[in-house]
N, C-alpha and C positions, 0 to 999 in steps of 0.2 A: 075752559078751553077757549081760545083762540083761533078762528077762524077765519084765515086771510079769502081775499076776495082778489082775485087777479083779473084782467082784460084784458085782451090780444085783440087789435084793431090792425085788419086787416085793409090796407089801402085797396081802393076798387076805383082810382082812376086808370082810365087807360094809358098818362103817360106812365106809370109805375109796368104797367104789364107790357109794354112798347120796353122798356128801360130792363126789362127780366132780359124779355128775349133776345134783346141789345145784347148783353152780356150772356147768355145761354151761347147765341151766336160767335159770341168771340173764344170763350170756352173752349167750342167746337173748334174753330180754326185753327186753334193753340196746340188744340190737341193735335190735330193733322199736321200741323209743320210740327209738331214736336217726332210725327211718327215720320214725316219723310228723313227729318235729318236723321233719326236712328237707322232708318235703312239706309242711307247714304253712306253711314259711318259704317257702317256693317259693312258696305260695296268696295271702300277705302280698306277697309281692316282684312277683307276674304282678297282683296289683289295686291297687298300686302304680305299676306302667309306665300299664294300660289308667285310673286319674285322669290320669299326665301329659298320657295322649294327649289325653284329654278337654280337658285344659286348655290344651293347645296348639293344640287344632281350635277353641276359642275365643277362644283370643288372635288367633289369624288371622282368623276374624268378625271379631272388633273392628276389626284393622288394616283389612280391607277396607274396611268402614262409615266408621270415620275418611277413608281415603284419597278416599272418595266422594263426603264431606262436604267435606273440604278440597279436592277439584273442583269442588262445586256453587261453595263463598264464594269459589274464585277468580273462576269464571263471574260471579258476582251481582257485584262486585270490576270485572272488567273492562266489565260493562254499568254498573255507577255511576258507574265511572271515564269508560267513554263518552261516558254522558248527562251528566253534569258539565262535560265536554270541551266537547261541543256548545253546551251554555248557556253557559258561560263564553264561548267565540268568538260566539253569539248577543248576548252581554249586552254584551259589548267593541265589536261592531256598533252596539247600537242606540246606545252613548256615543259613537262616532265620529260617528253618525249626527245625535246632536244636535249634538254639539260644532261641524260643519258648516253645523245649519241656523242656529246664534245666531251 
C-alpha cells in the first residue's frame, strides 16, 4: 500500500489576511448593490402592474360609456324607426284616401 503524504500551507502573512478581507469586503458590497438593484427592479415592475391596472379600470369606463351609448342610438333608432313607421302607414292612408275620393 501506498501512502500519499499531503501539505496544506497556509499563508500567515498579513498581507494575505489584509487581501481576504479586501475581497470578503467586496463580496459584501456586490452583494448589497446586487440586492438594491433587485428591489429597484421590483419598485420599476410593482408601478408597472399598478399603470396597467390603471389602464384597464379605464378601458372598462370607456367600454361601459360606449355600450350606453350604443343603447341610447338603438333607443332613438327604434323610436325613428317607429315614427317613420307610423307616418309612412299615415301617409299611404291619406293617398288611398284620396285616390278613393277622385
Amino acid at each position: 500500500m501506498n501512502f500519499g503524504f499531503f501539505f496544506f500551507f497556509f499563508p500567515t502573512s498579513t498581507s494575505f489576511v489584509k487581501g481576504t478581507g479586501n475581497y470578503v469586503k467586496t463580496l459584501v458590497a456586490f452583494n448589497q448593490r446586487q440586492n438594491q438593484i433587485s428591489k429597484r427592479e421590483e419598485g420599476v415592475k410593482e408601478k408597472i402592474i399598478l399603470s396597467q391596472e390603471k389602464n384597464i379600470h379605464r378601458l372598462n369606463e370607456l367600454v361601459r360609456s360606449l355600450q350606453q351609448q350604443l343603447l341610447q342610438c338603438r333607443g332613438n333608432n327604434e323610436t325613428t324607426n317607429g315614427t317613420v313607421s307610423r307616418m309612412t302607414e299615415h301617409v299611404i292612408e291619406l293617398e288611398r284616401q284620396q285616390i278613393l275620393d277622385d
